[in-house]
C-alpha positions as CSV (number, residue, x, y, z in Angstrom):
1,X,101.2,78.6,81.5
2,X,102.9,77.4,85.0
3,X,103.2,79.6,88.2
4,X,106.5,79.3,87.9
5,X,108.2,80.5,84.3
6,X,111.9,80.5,83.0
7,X,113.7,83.3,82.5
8,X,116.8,83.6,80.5
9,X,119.4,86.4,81.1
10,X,121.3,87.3,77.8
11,X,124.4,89.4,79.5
12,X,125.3,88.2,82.9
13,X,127.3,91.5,84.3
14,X,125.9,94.0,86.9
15,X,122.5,94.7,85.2
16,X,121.7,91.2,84.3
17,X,123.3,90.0,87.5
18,X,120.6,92.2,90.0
19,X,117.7,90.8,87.3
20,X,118.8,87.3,87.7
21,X,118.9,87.6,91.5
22,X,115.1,89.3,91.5
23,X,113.6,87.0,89.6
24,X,115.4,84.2,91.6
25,X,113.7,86.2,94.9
26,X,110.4,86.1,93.1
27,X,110.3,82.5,92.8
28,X,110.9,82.1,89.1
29,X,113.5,79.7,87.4
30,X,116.8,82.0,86.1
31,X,119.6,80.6,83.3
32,X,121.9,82.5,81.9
33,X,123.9,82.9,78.6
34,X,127.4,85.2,78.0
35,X,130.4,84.6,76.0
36,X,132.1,86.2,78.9
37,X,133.6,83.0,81.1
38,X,134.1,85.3,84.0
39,X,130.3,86.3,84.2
40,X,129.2,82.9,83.3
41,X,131.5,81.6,86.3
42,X,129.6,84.6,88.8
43,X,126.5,83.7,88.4
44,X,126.7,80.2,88.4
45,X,128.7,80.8,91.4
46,X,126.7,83.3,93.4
47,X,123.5,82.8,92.3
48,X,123.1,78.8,91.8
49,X,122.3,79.6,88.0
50,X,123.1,77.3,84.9
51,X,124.7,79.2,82.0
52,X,125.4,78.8,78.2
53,X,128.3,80.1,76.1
54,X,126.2,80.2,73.0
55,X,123.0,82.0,72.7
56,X,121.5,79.9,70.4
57,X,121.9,76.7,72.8
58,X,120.5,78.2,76.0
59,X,117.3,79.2,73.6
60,X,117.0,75.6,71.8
61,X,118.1,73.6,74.7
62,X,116.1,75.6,77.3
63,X,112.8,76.6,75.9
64,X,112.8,79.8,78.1
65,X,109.3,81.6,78.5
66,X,110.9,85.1,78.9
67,X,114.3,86.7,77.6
68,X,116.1,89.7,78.8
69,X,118.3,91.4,76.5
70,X,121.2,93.1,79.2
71,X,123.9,93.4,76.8
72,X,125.6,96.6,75.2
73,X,123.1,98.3,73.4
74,X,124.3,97.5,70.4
75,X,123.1,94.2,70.5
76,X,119.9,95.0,71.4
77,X,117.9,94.6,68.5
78,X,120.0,91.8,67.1
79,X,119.5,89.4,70.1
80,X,116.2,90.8,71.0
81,X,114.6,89.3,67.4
82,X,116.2,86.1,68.1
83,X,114.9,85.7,71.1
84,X,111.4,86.3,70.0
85,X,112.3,84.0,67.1
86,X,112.5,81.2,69.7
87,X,108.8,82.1,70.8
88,X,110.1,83.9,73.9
89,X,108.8,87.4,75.4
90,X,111.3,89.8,75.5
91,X,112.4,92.7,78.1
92,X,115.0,94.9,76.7
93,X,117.2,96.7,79.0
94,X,117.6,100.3,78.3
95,X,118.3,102.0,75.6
96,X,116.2,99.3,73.0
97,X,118.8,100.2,70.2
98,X,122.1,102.5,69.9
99,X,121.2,104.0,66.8
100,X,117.2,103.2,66.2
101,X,117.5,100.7,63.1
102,X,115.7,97.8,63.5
103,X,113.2,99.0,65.8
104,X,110.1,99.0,64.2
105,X,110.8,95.8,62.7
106,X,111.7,94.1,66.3
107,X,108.2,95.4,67.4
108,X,106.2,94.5,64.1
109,X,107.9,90.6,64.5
110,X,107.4,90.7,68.2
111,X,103.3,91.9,67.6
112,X,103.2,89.1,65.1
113,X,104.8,86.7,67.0
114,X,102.3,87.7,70.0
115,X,104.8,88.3,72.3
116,X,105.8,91.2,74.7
117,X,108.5,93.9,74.6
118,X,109.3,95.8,77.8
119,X,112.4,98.2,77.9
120,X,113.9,98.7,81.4
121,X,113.5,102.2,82.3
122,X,113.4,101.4,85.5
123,X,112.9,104.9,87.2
124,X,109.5,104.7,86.2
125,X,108.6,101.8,89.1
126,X,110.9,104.6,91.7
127,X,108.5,105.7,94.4
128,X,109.7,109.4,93.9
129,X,108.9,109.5,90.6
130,X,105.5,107.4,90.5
131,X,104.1,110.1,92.9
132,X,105.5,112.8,90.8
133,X,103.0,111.1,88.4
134,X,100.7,110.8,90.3
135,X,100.6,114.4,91.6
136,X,100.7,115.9,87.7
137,X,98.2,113.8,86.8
138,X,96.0,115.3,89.6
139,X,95.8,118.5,89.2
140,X,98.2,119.3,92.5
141,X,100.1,122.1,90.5
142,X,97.6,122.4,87.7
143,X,99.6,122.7,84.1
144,X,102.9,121.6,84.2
145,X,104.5,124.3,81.8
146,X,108.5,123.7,82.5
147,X,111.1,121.3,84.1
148,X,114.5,121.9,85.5
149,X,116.0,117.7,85.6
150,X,119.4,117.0,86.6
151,X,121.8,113.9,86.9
152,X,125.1,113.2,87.8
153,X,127.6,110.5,88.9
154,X,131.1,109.6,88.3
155,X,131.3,107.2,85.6
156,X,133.9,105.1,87.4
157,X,131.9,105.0,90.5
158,X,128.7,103.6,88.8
159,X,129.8,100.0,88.6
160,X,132.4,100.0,91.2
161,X,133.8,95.9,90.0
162,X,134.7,96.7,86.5
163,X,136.7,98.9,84.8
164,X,135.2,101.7,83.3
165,X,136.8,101.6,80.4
166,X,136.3,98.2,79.0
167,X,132.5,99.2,79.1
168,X,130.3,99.9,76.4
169,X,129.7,103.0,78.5
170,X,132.8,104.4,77.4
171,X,132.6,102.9,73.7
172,X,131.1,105.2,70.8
173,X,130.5,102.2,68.6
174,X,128.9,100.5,71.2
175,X,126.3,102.9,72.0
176,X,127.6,104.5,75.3
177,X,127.7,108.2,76.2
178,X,126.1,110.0,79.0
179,X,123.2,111.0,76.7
180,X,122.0,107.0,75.9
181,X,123.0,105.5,79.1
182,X,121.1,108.1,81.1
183,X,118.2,108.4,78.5
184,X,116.4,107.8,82.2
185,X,115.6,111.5,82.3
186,X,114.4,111.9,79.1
187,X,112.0,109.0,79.4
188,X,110.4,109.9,82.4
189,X,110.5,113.3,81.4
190,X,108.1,112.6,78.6
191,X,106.4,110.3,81.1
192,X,105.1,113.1,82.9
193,X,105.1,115.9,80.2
194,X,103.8,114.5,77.2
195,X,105.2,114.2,73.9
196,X,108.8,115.7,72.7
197,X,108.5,118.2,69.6
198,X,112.4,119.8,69.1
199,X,115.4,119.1,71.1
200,X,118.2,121.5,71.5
201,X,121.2,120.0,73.2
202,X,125.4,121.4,73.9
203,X,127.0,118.1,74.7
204,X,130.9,116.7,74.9
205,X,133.8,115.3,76.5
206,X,134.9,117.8,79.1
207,X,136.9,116.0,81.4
208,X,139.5,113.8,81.4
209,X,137.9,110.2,81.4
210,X,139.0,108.0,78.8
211,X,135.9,107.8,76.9
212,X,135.3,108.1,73.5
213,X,132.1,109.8,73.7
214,X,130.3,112.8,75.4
215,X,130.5,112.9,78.9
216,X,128.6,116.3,79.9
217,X,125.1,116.4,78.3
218,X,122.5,120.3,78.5
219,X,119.2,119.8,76.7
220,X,116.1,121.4,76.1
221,X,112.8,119.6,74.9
222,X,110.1,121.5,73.8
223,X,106.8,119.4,74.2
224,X,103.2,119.3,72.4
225,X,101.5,120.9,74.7
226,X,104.3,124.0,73.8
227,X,105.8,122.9,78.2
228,X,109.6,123.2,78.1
229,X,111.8,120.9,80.0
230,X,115.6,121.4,80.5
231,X,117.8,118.5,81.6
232,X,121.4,118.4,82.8
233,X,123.2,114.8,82.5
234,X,127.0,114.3,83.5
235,X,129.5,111.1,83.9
236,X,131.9,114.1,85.6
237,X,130.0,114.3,89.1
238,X,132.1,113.3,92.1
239,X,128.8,113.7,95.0
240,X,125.9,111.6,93.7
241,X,122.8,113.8,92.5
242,X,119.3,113.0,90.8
243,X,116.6,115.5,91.1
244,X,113.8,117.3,89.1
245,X,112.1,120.7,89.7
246,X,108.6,121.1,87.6
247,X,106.7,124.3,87.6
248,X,103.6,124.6,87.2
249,X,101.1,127.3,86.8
250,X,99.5,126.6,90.2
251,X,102.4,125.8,91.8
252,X,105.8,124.1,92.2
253,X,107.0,120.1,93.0
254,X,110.8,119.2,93.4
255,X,112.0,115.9,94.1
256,X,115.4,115.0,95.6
257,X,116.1,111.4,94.8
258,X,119.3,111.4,97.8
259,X,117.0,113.1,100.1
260,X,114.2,110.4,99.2
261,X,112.0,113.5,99.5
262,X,108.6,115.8,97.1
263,X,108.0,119.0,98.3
264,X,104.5,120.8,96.4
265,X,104.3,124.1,97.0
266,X,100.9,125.4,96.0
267,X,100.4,128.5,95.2
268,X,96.5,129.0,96.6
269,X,97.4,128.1,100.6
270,X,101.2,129.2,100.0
271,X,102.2,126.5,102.2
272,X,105.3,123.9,101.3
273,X,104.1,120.0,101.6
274,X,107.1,117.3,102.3
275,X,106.2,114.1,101.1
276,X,108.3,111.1,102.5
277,X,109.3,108.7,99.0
278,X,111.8,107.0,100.5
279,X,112.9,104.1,98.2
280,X,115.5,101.1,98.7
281,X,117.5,101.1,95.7
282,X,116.8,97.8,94.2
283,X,112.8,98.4,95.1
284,X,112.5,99.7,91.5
285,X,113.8,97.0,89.5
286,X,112.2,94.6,91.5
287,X,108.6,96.5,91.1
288,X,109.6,96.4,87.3
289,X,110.4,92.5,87.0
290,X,106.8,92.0,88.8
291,X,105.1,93.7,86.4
292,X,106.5,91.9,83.6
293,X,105.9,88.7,84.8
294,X,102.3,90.1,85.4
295,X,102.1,91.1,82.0
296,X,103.2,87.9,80.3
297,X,100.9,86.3,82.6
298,X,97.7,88.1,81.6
299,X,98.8,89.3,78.1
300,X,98.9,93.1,80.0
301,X,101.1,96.2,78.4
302,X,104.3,97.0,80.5
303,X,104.0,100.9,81.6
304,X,107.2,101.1,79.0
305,X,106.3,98.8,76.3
306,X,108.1,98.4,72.9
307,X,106.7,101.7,71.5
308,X,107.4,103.8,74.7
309,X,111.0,102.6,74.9
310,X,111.2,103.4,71.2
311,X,109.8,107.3,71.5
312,X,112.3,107.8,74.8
313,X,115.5,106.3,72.2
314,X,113.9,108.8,69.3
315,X,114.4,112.1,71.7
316,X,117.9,110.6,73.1
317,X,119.3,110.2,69.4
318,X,118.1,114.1,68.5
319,X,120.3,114.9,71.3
320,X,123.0,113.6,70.2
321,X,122.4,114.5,66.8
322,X,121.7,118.5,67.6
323,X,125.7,119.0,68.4
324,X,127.0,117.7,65.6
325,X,124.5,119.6,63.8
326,X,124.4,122.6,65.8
327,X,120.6,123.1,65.4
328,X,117.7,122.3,66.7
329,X,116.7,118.8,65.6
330,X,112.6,118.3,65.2
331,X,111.7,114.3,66.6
């Protein structure tokens, strides 16, 4: 395989847009495909980058090594398998499917077809959260037995150039909703707890955003090891706020993701430890698209591989289940 591979970008708007731009950065050829003429005529624009109307085209005419998949999510699974069809590896922004159907037969074709799934959860590659990891892992706090993990931003604020409205963020059918776009939480909850048993969730359109689905999200997942984890999630939020709070039975870590800051309390010394995590914004995705060129590069496993995105999308779609419901739903 060259040093230098080509990357297609299915879905040129703001997420495919920064991914086009990385890998561009990185050194690695970038096309693009979207029936969109305005996003075709912004990249090409801005970034230099030759676009196709018609999927099919850019992946006969171009041969591309890698795909990623940056449409609505209901699309995901529909354009991921022809990607792979055309003998590309395939990164599949988040969530990997609206509704889960599909799934395991993507990832049986892809493991057949030897090629690589990753799904961007890209919080994973944040500094603030990689040392959380890292601090679990080791001990610092001893058990982790519960988790307090909150996020919030207004919806219309979160991609400033296009109208909220028009997004598949605001679109039921589509696979919007606070609960699947923001299924961030949940996966890196389960990244540093373990596996998700039951989840008990309250969620709904509260304010007055015209959206068709949910907009305010409360869960509780109850874990293997019997840890609990609680997780607020809101479109509603006017000041920006990310942070997590995880106690454990030898102490206690929280992590301020605007204050770029993990402070471990531990319990033995009862002295408070501030850890400096501060992170550019577009570090993260930039950290992710490294890896996966690593990964196609030596036939590695992306930290959220086909299987990983599919367990985070498995808890996000209880949640949204257990209203309608009104029970707890087992995943």
């Amino acid at each position: 395989m060259s040093d230098i591979m080509k990357f297609l970008i299915i879905g040129c708007g703001s997420i495919g847009r920064r991914h086009a731009k990385n890998l561009k950065e990185l050194g690695e050829e970038v096309i693009g495909t979207d029936i969109v003429p305005d996003n075709r005529k912004w990249i090409e624009e801005n970034l230099g980058i030759k676009t196709f109307e018609e999927l099919k085209d850019a992946l006969s005419k171009e041969k591309p090594d890698a795909a990623l998949v940056c449409t609505p999510p209901h699309l995901h699974v529909l354009i991921a398998k022809q990607a792979l069809a055309a003998k590309a590896h395939v990164f599949i922004e988040k969530p990997i499917s609206h509704d889960g159907k599909g799934v395991d037969a993507l990832l049986k074709f892809a493991a057949k077809r030897k090629k690589i799934i990753a799904v961007g959860y890209n919080l994973r590659f944040h500094k603030g959260i990689a040392k959380l990891k890292e601090l679990v892992d080791s001990g610092a706090i001893g058990r982790v037995v519960s988790a307090r993990i909150l996020f919030g931003q207004y919806l219309p604020l979160w991609r400033p150039t296009q109208d909220y409205r028009k997004s598949y963020t605001a679109s039921k059918s589509m696979g919007g909703g606070i609960i699947l776009d923001d299924s961030h939480e949940i996966d890196y909850a389960r990244w540093l707890m373990g596996e998700v048993v039951e989840v008990g969730c309250i969620a709904a359109k509260v304010s007055n955003l015209e959206v068709e689905t949910e907009d305010t999200a409360d869960m509780t997942l109850k874990f293997k090891s019997g840890s609990i984890a609680q997780i607020h999630m809101d479109f509603v939020r006017q000041d920006y706020a990310r942070n997590c709070e995880l106690i454990g039975e030898k102490g206690t870590i929280k992590w301020d993701y605007t204050k770029a800051v993990i402070e471990i309390y531990r319990a033995e010394t009862k002295q408070t430890e501030t850890i400096d995590v501060k992170c550019e914004p577009n570090e993260m995705y930039v950290e992710e698209m490294k890896q996966f060129i690593e990964c196609i590069k030596t036939n590695g496993k992306p930290l959220v591989d086909g299987d990983e995105g599919k367990k985070s999308l498995a808890v996000a779609l209880a949640a949204k289940k257990s209203p309608e419901k009104g029970k707890i739903i087992h995943v």
